[in-house]
TIBA-69274 format. One record per atom (N, C-alpha, C): residue number from 1; residue in one letter; atom name; x negated, y, z. Coordinates in Angstrom, 3 decimals. Layout:
# residues N
   num   residuo   atomo         px         py         pz
   NUM         A      CA          X          Y          Z
...
# end
This chain:
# residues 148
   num   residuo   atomo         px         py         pz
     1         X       N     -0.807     -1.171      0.000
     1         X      CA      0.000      0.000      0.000
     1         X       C     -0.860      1.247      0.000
     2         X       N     -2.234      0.979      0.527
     2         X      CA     -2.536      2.540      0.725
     2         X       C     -3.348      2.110     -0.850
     3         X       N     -3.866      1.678     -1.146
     3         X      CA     -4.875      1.578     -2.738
     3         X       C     -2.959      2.375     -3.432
     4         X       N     -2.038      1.905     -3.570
     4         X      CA     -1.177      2.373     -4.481
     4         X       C     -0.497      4.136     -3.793
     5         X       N     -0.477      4.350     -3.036
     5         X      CA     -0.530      5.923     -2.362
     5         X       C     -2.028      6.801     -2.805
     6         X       N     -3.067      6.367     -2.355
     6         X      CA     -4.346      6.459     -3.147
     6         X       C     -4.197      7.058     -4.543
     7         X       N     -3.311      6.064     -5.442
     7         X      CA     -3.512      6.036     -7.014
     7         X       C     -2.458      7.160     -7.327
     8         X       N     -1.746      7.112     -6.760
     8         X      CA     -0.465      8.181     -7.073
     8         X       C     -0.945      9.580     -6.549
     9         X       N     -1.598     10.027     -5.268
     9         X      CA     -2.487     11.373     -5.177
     9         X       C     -3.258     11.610     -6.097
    10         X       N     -4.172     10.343     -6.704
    10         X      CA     -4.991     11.174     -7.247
    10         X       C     -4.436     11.562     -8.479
    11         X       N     -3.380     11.025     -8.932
    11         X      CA     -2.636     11.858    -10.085
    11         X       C     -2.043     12.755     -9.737
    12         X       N     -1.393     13.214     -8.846
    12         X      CA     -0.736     14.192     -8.405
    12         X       C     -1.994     15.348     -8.432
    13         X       N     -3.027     15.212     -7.946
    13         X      CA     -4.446     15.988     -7.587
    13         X       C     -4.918     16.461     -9.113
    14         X       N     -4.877     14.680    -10.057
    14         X      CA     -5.247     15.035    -11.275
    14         X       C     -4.695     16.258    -12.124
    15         X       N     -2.878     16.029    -12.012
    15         X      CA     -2.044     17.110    -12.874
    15         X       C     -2.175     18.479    -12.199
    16         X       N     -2.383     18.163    -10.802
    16         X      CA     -2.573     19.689    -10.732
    16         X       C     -4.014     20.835    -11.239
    17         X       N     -4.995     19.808    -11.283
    17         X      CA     -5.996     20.391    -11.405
    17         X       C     -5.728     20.129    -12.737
    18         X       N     -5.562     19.442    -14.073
    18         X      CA     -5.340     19.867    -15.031
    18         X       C     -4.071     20.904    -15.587
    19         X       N     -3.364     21.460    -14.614
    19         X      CA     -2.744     22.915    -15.146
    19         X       C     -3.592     23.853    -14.421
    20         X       N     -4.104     23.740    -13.135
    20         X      CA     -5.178     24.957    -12.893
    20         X       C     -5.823     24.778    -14.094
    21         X       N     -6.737     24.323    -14.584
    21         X      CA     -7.767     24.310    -15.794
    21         X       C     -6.955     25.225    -16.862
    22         X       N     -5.867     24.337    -17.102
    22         X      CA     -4.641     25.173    -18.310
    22         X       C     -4.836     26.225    -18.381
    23         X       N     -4.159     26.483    -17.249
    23         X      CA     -3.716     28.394    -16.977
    23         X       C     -4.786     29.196    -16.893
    24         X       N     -6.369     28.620    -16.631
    24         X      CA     -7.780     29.142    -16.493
    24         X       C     -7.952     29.356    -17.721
    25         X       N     -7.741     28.631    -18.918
    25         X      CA     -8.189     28.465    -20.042
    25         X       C     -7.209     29.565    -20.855
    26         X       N     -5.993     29.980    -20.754
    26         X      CA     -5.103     30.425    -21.254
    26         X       C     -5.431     32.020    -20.846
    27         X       N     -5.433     32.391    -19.238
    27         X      CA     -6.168     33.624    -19.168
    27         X       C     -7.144     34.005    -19.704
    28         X       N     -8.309     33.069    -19.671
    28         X      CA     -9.330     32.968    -20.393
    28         X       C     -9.661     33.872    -21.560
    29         X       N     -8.502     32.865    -22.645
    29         X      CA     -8.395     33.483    -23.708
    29         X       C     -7.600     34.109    -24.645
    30         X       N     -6.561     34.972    -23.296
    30         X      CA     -5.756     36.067    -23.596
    30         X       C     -6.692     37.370    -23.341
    31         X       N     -7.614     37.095    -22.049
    31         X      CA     -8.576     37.967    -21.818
    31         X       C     -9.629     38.345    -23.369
    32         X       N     -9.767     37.213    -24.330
    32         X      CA    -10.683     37.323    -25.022
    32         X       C    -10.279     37.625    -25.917
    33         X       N     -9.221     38.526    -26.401
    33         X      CA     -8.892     38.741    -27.323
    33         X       C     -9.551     39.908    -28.442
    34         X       N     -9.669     39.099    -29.316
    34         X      CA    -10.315     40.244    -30.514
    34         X       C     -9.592     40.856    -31.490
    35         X       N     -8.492     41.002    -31.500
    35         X      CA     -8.136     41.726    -32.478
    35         X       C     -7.686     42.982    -31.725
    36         X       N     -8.252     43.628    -32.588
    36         X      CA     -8.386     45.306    -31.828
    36         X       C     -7.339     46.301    -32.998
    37         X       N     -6.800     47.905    -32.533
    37         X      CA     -6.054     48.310    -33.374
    37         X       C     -7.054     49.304    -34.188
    38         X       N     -6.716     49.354    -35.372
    38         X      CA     -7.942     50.496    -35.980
    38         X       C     -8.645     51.633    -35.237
    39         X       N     -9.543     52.139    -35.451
    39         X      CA     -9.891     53.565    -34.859
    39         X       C     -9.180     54.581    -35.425
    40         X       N     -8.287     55.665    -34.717
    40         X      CA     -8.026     56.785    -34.917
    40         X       C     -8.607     57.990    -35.694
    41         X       N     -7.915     58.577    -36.540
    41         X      CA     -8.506     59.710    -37.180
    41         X       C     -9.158     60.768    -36.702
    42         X       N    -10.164     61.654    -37.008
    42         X      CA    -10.273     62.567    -36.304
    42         X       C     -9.547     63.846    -37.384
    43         X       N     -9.088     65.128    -36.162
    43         X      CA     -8.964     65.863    -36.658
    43         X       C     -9.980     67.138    -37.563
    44         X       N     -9.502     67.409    -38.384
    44         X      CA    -10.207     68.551    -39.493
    44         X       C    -10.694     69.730    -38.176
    45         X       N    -11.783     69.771    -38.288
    45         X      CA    -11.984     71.190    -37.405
    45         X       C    -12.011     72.550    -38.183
    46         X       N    -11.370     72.599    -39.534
    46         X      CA    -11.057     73.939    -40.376
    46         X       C     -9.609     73.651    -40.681
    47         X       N     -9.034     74.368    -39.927
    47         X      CA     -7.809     74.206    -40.514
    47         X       C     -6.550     74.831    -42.166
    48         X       N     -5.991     74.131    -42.513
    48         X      CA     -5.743     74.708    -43.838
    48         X       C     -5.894     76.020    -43.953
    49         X       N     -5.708     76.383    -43.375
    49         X      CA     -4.797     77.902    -43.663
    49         X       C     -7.023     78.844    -44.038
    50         X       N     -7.543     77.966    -43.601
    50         X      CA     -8.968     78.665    -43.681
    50         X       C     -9.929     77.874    -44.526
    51         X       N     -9.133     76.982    -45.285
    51         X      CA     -9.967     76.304    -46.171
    51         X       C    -10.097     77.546    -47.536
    52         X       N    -11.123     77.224    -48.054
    52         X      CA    -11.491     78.423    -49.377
    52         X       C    -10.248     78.012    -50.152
    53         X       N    -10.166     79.352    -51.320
    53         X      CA     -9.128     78.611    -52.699
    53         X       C    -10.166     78.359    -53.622
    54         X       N    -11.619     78.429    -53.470
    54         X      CA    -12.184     78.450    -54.393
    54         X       C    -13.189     77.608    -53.592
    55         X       N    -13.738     76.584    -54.374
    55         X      CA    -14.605     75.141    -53.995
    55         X       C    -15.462     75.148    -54.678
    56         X       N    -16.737     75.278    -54.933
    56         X      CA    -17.753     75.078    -56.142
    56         X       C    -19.186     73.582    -55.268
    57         X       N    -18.640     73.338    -54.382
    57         X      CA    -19.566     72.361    -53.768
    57         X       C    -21.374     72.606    -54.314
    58         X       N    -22.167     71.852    -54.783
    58         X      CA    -22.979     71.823    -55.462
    58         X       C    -23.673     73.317    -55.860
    59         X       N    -22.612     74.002    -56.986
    59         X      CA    -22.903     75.080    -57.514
    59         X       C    -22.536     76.252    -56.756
    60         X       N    -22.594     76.551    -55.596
    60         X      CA    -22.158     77.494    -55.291
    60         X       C    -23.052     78.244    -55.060
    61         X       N    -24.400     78.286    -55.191
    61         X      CA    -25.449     79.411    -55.221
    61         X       C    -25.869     79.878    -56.672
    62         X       N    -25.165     79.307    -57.716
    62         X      CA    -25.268     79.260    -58.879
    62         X       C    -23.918     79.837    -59.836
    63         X       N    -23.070     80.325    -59.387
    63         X      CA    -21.600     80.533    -59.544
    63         X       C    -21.237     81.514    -58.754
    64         X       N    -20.999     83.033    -59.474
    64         X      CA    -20.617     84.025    -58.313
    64         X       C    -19.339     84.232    -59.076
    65         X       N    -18.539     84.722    -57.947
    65         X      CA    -16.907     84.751    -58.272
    65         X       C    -16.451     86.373    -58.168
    66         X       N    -15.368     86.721    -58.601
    66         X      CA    -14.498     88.131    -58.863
    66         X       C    -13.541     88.002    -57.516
    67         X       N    -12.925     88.903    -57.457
    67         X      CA    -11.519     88.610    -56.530
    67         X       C    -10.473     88.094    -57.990
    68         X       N     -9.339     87.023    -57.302
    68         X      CA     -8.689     86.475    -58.031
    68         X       C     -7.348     87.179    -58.573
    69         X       N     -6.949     86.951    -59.497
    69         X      CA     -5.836     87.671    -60.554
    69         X       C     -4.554     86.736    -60.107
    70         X       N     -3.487     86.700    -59.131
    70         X      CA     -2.706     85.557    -59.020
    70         X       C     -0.875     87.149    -59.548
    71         X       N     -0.760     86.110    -60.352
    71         X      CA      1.263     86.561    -61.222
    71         X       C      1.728     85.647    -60.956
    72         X       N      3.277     86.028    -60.987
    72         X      CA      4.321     84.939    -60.837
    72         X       C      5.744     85.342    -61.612
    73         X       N      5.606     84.458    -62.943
    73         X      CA      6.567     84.687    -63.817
    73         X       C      6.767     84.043    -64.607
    74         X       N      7.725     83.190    -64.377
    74         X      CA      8.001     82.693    -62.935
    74         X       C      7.347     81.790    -62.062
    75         X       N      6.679     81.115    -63.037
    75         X      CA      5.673     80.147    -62.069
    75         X       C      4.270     80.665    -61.970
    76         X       N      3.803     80.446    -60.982
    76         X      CA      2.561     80.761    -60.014
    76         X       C      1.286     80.976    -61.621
    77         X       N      0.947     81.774    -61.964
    77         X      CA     -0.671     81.971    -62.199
    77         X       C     -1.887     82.253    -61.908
    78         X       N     -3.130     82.094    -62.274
    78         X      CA     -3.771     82.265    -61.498
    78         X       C     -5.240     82.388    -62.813
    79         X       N     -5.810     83.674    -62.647
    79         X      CA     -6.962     83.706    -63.081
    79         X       C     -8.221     84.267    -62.400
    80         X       N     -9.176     83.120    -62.078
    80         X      CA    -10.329     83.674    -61.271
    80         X       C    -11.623     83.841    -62.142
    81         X       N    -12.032     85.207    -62.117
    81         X      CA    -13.020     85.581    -63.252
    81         X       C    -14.477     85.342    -62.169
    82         X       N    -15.524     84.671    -63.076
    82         X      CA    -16.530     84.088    -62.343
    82         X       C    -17.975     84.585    -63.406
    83         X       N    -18.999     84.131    -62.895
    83         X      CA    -20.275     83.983    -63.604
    83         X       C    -21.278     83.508    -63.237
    84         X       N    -21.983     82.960    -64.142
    84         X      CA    -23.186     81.749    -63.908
    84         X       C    -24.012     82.628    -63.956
    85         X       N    -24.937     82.295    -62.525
    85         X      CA    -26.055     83.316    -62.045
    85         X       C    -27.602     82.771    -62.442
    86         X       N    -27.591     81.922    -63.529
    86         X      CA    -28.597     81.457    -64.176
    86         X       C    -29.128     82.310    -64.806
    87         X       N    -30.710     82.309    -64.934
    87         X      CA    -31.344     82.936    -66.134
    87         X       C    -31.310     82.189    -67.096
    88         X       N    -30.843     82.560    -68.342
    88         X      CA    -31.546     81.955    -69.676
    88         X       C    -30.620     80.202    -70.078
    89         X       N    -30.170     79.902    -68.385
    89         X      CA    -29.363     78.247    -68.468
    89         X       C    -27.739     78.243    -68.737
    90         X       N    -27.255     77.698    -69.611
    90         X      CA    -25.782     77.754    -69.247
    90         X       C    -25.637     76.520    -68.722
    91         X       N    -24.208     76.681    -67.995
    91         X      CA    -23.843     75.523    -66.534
    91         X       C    -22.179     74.923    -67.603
    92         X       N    -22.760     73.780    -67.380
    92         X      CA    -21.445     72.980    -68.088
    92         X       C    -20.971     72.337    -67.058
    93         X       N    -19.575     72.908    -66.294
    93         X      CA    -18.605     72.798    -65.383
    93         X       C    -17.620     71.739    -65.635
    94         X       N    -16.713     71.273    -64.942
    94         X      CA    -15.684     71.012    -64.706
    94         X       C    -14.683     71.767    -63.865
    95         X       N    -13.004     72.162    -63.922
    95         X      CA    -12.629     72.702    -62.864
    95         X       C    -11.256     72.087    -63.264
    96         X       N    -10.823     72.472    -61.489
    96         X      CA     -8.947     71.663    -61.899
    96         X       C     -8.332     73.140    -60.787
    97         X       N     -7.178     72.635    -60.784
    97         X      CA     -6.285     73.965    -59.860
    97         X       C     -5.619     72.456    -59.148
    98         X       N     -5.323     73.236    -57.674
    98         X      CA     -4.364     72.209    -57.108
    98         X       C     -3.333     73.012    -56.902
    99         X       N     -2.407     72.900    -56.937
    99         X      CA     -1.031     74.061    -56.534
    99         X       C     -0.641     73.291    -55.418
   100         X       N      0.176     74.159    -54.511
   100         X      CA      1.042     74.008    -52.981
   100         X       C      2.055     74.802    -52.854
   101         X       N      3.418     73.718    -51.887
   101         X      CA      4.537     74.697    -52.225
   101         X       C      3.995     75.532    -50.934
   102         X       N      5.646     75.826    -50.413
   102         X      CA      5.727     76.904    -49.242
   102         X       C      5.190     75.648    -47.881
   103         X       N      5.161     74.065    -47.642
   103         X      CA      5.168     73.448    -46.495
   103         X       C      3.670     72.768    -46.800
   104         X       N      2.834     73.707    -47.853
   104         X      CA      1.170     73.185    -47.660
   104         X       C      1.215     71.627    -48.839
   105         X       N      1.824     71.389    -49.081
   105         X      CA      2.107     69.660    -49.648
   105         X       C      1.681     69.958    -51.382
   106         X       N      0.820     69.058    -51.855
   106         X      CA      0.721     69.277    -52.898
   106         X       C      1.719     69.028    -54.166
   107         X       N      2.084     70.119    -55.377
   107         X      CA      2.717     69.960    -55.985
   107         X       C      2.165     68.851    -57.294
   108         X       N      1.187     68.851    -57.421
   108         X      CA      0.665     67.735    -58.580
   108         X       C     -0.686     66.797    -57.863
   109         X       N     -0.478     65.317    -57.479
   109         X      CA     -1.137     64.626    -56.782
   109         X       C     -2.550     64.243    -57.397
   110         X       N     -2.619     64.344    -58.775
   110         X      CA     -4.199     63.987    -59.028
   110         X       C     -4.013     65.633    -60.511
   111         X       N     -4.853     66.216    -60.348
   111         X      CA     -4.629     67.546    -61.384
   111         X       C     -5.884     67.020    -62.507
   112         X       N     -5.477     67.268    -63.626
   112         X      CA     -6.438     66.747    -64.324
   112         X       C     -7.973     67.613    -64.619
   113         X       N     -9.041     67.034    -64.874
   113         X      CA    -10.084     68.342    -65.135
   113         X       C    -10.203     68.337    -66.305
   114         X       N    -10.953     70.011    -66.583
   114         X      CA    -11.267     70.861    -67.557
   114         X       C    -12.322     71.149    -67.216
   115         X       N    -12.534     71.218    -68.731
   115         X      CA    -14.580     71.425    -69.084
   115         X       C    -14.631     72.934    -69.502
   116         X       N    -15.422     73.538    -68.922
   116         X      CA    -15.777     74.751    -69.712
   116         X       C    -17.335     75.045    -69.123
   117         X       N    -17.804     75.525    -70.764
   117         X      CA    -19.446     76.236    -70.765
   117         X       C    -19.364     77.816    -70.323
   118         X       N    -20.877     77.704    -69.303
   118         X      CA    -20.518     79.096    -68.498
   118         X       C    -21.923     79.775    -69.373
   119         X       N    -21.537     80.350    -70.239
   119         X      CA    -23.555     81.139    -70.639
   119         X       C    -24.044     81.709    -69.498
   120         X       N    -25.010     82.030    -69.498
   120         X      CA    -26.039     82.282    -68.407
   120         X       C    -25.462     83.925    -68.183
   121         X       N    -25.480     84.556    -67.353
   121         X      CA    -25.517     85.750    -66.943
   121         X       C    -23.921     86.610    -67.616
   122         X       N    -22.861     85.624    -68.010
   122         X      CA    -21.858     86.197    -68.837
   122         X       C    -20.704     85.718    -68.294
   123         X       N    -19.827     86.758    -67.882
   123         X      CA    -18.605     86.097    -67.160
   123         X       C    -17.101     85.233    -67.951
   124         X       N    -16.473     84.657    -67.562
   124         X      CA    -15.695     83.857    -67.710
   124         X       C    -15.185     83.543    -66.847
   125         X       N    -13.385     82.845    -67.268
   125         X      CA    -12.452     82.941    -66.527
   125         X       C    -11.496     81.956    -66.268
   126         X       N    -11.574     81.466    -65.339
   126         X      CA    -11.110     79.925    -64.678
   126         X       C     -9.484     80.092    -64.652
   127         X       N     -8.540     79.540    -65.864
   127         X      CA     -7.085     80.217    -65.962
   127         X       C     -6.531     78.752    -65.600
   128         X       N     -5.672     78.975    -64.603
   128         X      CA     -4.458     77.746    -64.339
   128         X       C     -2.874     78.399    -63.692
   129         X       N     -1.962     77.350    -64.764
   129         X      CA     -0.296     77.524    -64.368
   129         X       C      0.118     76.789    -63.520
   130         X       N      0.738     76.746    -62.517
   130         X      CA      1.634     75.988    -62.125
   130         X       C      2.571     75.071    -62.461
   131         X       N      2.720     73.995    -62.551
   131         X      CA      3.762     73.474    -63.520
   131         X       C      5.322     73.562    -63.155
   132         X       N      5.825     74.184    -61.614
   132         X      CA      6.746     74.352    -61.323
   132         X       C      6.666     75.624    -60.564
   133         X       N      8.534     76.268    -60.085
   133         X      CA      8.573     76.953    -59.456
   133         X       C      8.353     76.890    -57.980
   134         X       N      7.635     75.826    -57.372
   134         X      CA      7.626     75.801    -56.187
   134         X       C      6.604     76.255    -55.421
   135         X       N      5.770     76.208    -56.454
   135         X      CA      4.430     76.303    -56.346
   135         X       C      3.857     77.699    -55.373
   136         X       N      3.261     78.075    -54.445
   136         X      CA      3.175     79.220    -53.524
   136         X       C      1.789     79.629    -53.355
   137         X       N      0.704     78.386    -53.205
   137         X      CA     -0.340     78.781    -53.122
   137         X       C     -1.309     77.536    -53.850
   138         X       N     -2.604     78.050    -54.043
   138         X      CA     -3.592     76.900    -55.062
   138         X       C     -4.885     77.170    -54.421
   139         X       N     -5.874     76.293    -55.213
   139         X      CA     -7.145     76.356    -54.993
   139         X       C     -7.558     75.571    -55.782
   140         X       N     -9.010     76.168    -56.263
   140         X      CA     -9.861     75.913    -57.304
   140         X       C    -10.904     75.384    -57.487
   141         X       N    -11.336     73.975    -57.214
   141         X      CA    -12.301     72.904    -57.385
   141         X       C    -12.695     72.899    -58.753
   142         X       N    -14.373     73.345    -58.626
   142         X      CA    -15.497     73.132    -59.732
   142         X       C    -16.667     72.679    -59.709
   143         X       N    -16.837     71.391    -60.181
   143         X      CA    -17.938     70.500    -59.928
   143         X       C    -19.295     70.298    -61.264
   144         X       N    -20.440     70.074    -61.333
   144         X      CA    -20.806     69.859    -62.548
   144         X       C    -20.482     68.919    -63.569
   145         X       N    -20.703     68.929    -64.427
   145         X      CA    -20.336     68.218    -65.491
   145         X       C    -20.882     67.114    -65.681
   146         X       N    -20.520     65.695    -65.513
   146         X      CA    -21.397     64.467    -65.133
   146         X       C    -21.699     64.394    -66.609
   147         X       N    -20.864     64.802    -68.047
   147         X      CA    -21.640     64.270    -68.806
   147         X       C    -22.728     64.810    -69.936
   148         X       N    -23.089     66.152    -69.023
   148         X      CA    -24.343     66.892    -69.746
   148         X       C    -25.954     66.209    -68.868
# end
């Protein structure tokens, strides 16, 4: 009788210590969990309202600008008269316009580019329409010309 009391504790002993183990193993590896949520954006430390309308990245010690010509009749225009501050080099550009209504949001999502040759020391004039009336405010991205 006691060998069969014996055999029945130590199963009783056994199952318990195999759900302690369980529940060890299960914290375990709820604790170990790796899937993490993306990292957060950071915010712009220039805010729109102080971003340039005029972008020349690269060329901008090479590219001096006018004050800009902006009409509206009815849709938004915009001509910014510029000049390539090269001696003797002309600068083969690219430029696009982005237009924005009144809530900052862009009115045309990819704007297509335009090529224009700047002669050296001779001004010229960066002209873009709006394609709608919603249009309120723009800005003017000009990059070099990847294929000169």
């Amino acid at each position: 009788m006691r060998i069969a009391r014996s055999r029945s504790w130590n199963r009783v002993k056994r199952s318990a210590w195999l759900a302690a183990a369980g529940a060890a193993c299960t914290l375990t590896l709820a604790a170990c969990d790796t899937v993490k949520p993306p990292g957060g954006a950071l915010q712009d430390p220039l805010p729109a309202q102080q971003y340039p309308q005029v972008v020349a990245g690269s060329l901008q010690r090479w590219i001096g600008f006018d004050r800009p010509n902006e009409q509206r009749d009815p849709v938004l225009s915009v001509t910014v008269p510029a000049r390539a501050l090269t001696d003797g080099q002309q600068l083969n550009v690219q430029y696009r316009f982005f237009w924005f209504d009144a809530s900052g949001r862009p009115a045309d999502a990819e704007p297509t580019w335009r090529y224009m040759r700047m002669p050296s020391r001779t001004q010229v004039f960066f002209e873009g329409n709006a394609l709608d009336n919603d249009a309120v405010n723009w800005r003017l991205e000009i990059r070099p010309n990847p294929r000169t």
